[in-house]
C-alpha positions as CSV (number, residue, x, y, z in Angstrom):
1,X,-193.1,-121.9,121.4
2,X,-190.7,-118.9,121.5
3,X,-187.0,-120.2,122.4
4,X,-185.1,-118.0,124.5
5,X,-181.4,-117.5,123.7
6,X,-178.6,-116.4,125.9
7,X,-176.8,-114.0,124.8
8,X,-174.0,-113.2,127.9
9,X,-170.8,-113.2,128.2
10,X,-169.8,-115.4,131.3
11,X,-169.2,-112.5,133.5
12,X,-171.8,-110.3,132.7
13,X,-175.3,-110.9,134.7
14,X,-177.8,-113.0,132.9
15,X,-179.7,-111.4,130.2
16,X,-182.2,-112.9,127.1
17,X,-183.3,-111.6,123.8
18,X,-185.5,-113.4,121.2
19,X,-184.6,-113.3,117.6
20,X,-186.1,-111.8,115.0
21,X,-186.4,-115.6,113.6
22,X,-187.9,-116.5,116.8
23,X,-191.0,-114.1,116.1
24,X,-191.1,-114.6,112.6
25,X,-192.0,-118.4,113.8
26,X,-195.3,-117.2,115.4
27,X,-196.6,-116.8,112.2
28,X,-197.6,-118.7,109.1
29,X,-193.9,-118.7,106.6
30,X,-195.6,-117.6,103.7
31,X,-197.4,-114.4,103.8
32,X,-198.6,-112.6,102.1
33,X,-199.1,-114.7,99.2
34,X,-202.2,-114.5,97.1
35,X,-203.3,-118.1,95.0
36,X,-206.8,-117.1,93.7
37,X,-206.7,-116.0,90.6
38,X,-209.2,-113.1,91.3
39,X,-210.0,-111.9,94.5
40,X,-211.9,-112.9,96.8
41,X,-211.5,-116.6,95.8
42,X,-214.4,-118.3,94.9
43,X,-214.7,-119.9,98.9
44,X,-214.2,-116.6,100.0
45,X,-217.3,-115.2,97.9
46,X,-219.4,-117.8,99.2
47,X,-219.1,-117.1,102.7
48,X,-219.1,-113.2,102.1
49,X,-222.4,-113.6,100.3
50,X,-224.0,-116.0,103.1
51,X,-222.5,-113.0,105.9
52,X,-224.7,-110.8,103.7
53,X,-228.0,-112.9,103.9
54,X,-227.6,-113.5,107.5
55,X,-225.5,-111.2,109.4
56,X,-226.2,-107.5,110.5
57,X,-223.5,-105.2,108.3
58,X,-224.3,-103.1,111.5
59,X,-221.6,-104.7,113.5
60,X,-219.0,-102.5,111.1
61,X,-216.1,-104.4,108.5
62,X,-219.1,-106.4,107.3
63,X,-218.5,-104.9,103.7
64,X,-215.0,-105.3,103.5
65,X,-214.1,-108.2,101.5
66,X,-212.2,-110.3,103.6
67,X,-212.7,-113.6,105.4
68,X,-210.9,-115.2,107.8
69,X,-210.3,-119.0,108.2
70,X,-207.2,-119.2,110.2
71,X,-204.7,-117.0,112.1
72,X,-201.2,-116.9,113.7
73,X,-199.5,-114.3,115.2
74,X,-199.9,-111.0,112.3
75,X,-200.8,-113.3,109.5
76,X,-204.2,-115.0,108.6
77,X,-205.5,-117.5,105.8
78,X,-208.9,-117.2,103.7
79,X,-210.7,-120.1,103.1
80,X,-209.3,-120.1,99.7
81,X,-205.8,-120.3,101.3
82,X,-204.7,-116.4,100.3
83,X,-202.2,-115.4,103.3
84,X,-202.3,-111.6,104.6
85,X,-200.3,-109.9,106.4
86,X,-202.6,-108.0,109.6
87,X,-201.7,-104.3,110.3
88,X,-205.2,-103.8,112.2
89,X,-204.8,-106.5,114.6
90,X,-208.4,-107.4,115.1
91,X,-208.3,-103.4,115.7
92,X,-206.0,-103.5,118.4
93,X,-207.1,-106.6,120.1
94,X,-204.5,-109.4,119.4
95,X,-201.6,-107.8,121.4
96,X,-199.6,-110.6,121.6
97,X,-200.3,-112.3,117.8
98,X,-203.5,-114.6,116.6
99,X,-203.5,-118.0,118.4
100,X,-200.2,-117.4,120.7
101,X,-199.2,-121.2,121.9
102,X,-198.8,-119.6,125.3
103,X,-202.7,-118.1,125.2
104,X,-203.9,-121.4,123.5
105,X,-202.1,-123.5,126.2
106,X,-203.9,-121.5,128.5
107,X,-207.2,-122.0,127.2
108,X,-207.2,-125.1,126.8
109,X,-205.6,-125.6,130.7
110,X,-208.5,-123.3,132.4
111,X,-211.5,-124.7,129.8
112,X,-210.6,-128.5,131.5
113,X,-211.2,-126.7,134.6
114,X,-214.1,-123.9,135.3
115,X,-215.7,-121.5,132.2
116,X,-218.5,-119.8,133.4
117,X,-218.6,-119.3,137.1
118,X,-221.5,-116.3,137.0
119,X,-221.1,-113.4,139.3
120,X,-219.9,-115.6,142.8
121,X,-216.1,-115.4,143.8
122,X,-213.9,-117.3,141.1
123,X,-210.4,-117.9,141.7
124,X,-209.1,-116.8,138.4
125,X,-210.9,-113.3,138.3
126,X,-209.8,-112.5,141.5
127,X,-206.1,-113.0,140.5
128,X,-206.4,-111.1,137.3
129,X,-208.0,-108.4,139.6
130,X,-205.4,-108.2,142.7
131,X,-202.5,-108.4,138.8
132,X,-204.3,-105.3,137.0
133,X,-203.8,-103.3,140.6
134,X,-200.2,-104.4,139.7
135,X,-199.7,-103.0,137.0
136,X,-201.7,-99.8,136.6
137,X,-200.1,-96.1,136.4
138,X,-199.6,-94.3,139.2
139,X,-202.9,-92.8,141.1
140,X,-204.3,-96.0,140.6
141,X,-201.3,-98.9,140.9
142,X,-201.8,-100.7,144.3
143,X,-205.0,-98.9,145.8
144,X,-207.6,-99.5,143.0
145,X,-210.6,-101.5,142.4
146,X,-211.7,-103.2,138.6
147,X,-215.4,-103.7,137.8
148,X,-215.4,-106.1,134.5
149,X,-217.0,-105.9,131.4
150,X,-217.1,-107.3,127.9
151,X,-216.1,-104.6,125.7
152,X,-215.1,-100.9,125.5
153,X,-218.7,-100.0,125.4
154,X,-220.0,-101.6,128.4
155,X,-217.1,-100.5,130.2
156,X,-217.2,-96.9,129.9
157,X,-221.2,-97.3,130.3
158,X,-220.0,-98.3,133.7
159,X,-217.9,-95.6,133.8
160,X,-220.6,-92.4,133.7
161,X,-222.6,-94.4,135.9
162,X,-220.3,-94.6,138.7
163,X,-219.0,-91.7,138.4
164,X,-221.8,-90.0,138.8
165,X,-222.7,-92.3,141.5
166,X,-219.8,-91.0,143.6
167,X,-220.2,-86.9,143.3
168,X,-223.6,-86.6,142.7
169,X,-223.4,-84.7,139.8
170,X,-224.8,-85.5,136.1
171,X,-223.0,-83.9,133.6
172,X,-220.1,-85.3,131.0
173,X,-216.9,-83.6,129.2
174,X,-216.0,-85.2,126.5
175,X,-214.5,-84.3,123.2
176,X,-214.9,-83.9,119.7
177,X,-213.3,-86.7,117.6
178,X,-213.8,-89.4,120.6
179,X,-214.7,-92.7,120.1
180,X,-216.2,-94.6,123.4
181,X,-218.7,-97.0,122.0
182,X,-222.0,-97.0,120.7
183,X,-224.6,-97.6,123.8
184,X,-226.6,-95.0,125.4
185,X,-224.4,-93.3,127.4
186,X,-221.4,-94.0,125.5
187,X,-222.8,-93.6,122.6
188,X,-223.9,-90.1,123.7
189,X,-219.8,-89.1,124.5
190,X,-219.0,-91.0,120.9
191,X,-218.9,-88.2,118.0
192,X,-218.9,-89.9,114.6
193,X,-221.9,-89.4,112.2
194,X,-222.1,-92.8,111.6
195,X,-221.9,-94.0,115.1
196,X,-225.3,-91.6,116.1
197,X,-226.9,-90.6,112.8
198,X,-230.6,-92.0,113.6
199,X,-230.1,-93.3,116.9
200,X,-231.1,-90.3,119.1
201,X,-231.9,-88.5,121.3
202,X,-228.9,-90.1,123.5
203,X,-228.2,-89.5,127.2
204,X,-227.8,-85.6,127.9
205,X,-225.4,-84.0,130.0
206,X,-222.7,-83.8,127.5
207,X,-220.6,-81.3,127.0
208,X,-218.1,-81.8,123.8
209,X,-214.5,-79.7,123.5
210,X,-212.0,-79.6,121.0
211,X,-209.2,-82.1,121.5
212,X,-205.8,-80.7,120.2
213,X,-205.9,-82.7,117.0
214,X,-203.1,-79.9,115.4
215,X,-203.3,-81.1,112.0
216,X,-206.8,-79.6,111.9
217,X,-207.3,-77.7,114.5
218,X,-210.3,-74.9,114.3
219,X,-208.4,-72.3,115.8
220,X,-205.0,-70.4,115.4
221,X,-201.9,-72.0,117.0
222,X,-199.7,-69.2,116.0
223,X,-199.1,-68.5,120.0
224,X,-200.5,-71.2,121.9
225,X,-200.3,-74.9,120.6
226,X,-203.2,-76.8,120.0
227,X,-203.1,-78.8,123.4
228,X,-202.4,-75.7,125.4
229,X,-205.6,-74.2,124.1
230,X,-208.1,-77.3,124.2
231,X,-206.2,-77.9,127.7
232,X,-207.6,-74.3,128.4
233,X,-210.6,-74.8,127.0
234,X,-211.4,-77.3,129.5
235,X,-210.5,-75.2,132.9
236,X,-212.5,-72.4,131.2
237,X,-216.0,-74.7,131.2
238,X,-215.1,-76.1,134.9
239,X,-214.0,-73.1,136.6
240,X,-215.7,-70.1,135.1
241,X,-219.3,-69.1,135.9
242,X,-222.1,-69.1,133.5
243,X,-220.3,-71.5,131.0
244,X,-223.3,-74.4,131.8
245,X,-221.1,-76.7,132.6
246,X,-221.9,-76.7,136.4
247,X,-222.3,-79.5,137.2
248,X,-219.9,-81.9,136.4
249,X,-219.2,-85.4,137.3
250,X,-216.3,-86.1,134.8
251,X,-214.1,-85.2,132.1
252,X,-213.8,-88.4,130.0
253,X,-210.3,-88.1,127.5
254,X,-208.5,-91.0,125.3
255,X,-204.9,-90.0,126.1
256,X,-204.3,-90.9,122.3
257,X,-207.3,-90.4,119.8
258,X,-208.0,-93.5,118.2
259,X,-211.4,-93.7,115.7
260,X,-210.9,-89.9,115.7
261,X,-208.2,-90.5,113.4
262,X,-205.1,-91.6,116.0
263,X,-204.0,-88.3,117.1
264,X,-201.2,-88.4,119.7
265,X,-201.6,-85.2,121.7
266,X,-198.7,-84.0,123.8
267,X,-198.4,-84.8,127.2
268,X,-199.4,-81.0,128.1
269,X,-202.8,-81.8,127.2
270,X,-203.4,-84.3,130.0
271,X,-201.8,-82.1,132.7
272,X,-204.1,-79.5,132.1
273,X,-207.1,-81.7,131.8
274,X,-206.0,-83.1,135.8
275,X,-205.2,-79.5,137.2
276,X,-208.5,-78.3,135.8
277,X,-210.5,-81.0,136.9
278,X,-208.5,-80.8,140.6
279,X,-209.6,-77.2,140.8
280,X,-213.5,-78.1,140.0
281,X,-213.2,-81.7,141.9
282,X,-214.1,-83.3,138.7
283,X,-213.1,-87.0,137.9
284,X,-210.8,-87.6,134.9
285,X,-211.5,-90.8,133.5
286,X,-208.9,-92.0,130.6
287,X,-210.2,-94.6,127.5
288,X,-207.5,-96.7,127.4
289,X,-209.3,-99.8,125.4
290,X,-207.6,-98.8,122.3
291,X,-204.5,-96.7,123.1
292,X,-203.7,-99.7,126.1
293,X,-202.5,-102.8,127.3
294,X,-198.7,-101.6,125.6
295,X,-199.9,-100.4,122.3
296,X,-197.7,-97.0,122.7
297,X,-194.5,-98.3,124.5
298,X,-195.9,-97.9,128.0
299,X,-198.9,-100.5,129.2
300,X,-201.2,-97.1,129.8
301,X,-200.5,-94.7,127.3
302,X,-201.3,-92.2,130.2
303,X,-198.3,-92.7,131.8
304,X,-196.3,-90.7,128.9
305,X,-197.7,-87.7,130.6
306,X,-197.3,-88.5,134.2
307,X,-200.7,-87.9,134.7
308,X,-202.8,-89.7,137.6
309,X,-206.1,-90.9,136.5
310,X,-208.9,-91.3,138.9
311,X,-210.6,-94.3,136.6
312,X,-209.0,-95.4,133.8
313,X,-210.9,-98.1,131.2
314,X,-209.7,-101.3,129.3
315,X,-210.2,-103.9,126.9
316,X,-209.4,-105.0,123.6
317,X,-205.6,-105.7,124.1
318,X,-205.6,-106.9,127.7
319,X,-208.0,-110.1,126.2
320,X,-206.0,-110.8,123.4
321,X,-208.2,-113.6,121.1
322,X,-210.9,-113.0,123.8
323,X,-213.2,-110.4,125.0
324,X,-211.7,-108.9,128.2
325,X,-213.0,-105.3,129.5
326,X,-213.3,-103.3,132.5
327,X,-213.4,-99.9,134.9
328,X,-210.6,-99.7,137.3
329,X,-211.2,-96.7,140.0
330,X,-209.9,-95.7,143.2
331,X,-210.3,-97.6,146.2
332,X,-211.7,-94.7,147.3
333,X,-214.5,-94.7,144.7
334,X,-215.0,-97.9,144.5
335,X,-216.0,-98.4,148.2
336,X,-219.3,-95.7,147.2
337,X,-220.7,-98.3,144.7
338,X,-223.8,-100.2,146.1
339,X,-223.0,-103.8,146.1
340,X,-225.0,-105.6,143.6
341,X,-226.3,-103.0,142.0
342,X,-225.0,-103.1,138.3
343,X,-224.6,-106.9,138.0
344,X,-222.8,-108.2,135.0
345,X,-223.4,-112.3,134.0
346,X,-220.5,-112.6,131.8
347,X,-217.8,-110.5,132.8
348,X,-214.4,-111.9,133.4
349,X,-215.3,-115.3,132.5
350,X,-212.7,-117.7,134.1
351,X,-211.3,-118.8,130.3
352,X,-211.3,-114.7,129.5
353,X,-209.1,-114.3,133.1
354,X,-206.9,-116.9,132.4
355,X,-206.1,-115.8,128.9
356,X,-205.9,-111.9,130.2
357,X,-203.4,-113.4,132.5
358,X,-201.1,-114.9,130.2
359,X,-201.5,-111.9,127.6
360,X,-200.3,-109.8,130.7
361,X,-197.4,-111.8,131.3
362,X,-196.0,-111.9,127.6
363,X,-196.5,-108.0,127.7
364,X,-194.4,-107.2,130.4
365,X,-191.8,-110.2,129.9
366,X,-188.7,-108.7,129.8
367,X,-186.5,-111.3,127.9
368,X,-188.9,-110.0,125.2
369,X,-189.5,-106.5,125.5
370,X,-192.6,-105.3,123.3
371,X,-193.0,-102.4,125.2
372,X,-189.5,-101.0,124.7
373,X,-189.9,-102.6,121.3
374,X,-193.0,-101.4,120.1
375,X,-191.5,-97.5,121.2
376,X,-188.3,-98.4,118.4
377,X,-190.4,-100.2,116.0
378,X,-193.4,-97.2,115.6
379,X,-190.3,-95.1,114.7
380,X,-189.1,-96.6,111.9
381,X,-192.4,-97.7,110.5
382,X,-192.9,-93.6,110.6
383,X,-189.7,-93.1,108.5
384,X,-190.4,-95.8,106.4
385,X,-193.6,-94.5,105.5
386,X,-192.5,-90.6,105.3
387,X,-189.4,-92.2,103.0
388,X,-192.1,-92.9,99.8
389,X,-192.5,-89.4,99.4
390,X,-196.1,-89.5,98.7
391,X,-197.8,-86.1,97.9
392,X,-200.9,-88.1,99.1
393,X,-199.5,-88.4,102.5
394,X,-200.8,-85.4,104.3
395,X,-198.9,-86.2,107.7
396,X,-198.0,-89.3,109.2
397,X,-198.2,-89.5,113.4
398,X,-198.1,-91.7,115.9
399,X,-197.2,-93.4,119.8
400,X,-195.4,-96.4,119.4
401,X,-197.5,-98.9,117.0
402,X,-199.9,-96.9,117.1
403,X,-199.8,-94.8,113.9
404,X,-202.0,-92.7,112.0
405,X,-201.5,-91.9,108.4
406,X,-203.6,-88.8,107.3
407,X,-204.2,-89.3,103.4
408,X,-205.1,-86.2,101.6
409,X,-205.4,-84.7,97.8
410,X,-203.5,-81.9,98.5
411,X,-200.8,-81.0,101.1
412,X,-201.5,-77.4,100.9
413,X,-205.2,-77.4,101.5
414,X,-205.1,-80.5,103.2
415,X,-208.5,-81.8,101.7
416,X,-209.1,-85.7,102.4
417,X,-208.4,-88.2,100.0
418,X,-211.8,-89.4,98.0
419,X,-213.7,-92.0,99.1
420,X,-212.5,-93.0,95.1
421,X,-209.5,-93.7,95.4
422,X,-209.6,-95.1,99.4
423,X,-211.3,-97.8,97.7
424,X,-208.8,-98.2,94.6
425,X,-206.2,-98.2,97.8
426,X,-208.0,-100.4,100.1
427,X,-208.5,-102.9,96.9
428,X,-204.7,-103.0,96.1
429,X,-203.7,-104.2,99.9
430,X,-206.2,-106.5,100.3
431,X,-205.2,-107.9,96.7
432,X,-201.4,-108.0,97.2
433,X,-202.6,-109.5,101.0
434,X,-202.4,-106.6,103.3
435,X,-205.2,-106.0,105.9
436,X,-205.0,-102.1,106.7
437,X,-208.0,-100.2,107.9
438,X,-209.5,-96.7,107.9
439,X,-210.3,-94.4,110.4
440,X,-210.8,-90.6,111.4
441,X,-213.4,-87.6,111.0
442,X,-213.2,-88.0,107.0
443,X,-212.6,-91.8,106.8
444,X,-209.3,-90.9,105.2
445,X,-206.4,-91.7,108.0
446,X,-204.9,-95.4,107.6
447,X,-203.9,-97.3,110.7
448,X,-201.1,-98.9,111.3
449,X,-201.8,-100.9,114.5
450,X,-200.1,-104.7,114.3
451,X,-199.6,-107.0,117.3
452,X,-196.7,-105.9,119.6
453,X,-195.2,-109.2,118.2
454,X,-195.3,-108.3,114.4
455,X,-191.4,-109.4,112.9
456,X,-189.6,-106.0,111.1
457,X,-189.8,-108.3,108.2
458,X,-193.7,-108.4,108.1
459,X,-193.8,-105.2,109.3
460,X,-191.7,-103.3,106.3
461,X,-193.2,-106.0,103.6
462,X,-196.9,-104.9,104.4
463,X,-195.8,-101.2,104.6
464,X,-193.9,-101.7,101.2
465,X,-196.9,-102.9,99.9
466,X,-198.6,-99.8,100.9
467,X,-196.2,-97.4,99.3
468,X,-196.7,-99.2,96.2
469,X,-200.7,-98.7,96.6
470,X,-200.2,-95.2,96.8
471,X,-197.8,-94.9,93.8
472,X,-199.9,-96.7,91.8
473,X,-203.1,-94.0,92.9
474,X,-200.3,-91.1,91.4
475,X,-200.3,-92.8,88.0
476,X,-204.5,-92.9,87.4
């Protein structure tokens, strides 16, 4: 367990920090460290070669040759006992670390007392419930409703359904780049190839616009920035005649881009999106499953731009080790749902709540600080990683640990790094025990996405790593 230390004088007023050394002790001492001779190790082959036989490679990472054994905190062991170092963190799931002593305690506490309790009234769902009305942005804090799921997917399914539910109209804005799962109607607003290659025809209704991802935007910014014209964009479909889009329940936005290749727009963006959806009385719903739950400094990442959602979606990081989604709308909203009429078995299972709950309080617990820490520690990571120099480093952006590093053959023409040498990259951090993944349009933007709890030692060890990777691509 984490021990807090004093640290005030005897006249000041009580304050705590934790250590460095105190997070560094959430992990396992010795990563990374690599034992195999060649990797994987031979255990490790053996269990990726049985995940072959009887697994579905559709579930994505299948391929990547990595297994995991056992986790704390950032780190995790292979069954050959190689020790990485986790920048993805389960792709932004483990918020607070792998197997925090707090979230196991309270596993272990609510699984001795009621699992499964199937849609009646359970005490622990209800409390997560009336503490996610707590501590939602403003529009929704205090006067909101949650509808749980169990993932991303699900949760925005629930999304396009109520919302058209509640105006009476059909049609989606979404935009191009977004990632909001792989379903039918989520899979209809999601844009990558691989996502919908095959799988059509999906739900209609959708409208797609550019999102203001500057570093390749289509049109000129030479006058207007990239977020005031996709912002425009936007009021242009809902408020002008003839544009087809005229019927339109809601304008569905990630307030930070994440498969699209994590693209932090700026706040402008969002305040046009609400004034042009207040003009048509369309909904704005923000994706917060990836960008959430503290990832950017703030719990919503919404809340950098003041803007007031009218349903805003979670998961991933609210759950921690477990899966923990959900649709949080307006009272006002809410109350024009049928009851019983999208049923859910699963959702918000009492062991799920009761870890949510304790993920929530070590988020906001201010004798730690991840949020405010998180906001410091994305900043240096970005100057550690513009310090290597790398001509292969196209740009390198981000919200708090949430950063995007867009890997290219050329700076000038900005063309995407091979899928050649992603893999020589990708095979020298897994090597030297580094999980990183990929993501973006061109598979060619590496993530940077640790636990909130990551130590600046692990941190700057697995970035160091990284520079090397890409030093050692200059010299082939």
């Amino acid at each position: 367990m984490i021990n807090i230390v004093s640290c005030r004088p005897s006249t000041l007023p009580m304050r705590y920090v934790v250590t460095e050394t105190e997070f560094e002790a959430l992990n396992f001492p010795d990563a990374p460290k690599m034992v195999s001779a060649a990797y994987p190790g031979p255990k490790a082959a053996e269990a990726l070669a049985l995940s072959a036989r009887v697994e579905s490679m559709a579930r994505g990472g299948g391929r990547m040759p990595v297994v995991m054994d056992r986790a704390f905190g950032v780190t995790f062991k292979d069954p050959d006992g190689n020790t990485f170092i986790d920048l993805s963190a389960g792709v932004g799931v483990s918020s607070v670390g792998r197997c925090h002593p707090k979230v196991v305690e309270a596993m272990r506490k609510q699984s001795e007392s009621l699992m499964h309790s199937m849609e009646v009234n359970s005490t622990r769902r209800t409390e997560l419930a009336a503490k996610i009305s707590e501590i939602m942005p403003d529009g929704l804090r205090g006067d909101c409703t949650t509808f749980f799921a169990q993932s991303g997917s699900d949760a925005l399914e629930a999304a396009v359904k109520f919302a058209r539910r509640v105006t009476g109209r059909h049609q989606i804005i979404a935009f191009h780049g977004a990632y909001h799962g792989v379903w039918q109607a989520s899979g209809a607003l999601t844009t990558g190839t691989a996502y919908r290659k095959g799988y059509g025809p999906f739900m209609g209704g959708v409208i797609h616009a550019p999102y203001p991802y500057a570093y390749r935007f289509p049109f000129d910014t030479t006058h207007k920035s990239a977020e005031q014209i996709a912002g425009e964009y936007v009021d242009y479909l809902l408020n002008t005649p003839y544009t087809a889009a005229d019927d339109v329940a809601a304008v569905i936005v990630e307030p930070v881009q994440g498969e699209g290749g994590y693209v932090p727009p700026a706040p402008e963006f969002l305040q046009l999106l609400r004034k042009a959806c207040d003009k048509s009385g369309t909904l704005l719903i923000v994706d917060e499953v990836q960008a959430g739950a503290g990832r950017t400094g703030k719990m919503w990442s919404v809340e950098h731009s003041g803007v007031k959602p009218d349903m805003l979606t979670f998961g991933k990081g609210m759950g921690g080790d477990v899966p923990m989604a959900g649709l949080v709308m307006r009272s006002d909203l809410a109350a024009k749902i049928p009851d019983g009429s999208v049923p859910n078995t699963f959702a918000a299972n009492s062991v799920s709540a009761a870890v949510a709950l304790t993920n929530i309080s070590i988020l906001q617990d201010p004798t730690l600080g991840l949020l405010d820490r998180a906001h410091k520690l994305g900043l240096e990571a970005q100057e550690r990683i513009r310090s290597f120099n790398s001509p292969l480093v196209g740009e390198v952006r981000g919200r708090g640990l949430m950063i995007g590093i867009e890997l290219v053959e050329d700076k000038t023409t900005k063309q995407p790094l091979s899928g050649d040498k992603l893999g020589k990259l990708m095979g020298h951090l897994v090597g030297h025990g580094v999980l990183m993944i990929p993501c973006g349009r061109y598979t060619n933007v590496m993530r940077v996405m640790p636990s909130l709890t990551i130590p600046r030692s692990l941190m700057f060890k697995a970035l160091d790593i990284f520079g090397e990777g890409l030093e050692s691509l200059r010299s082939q």
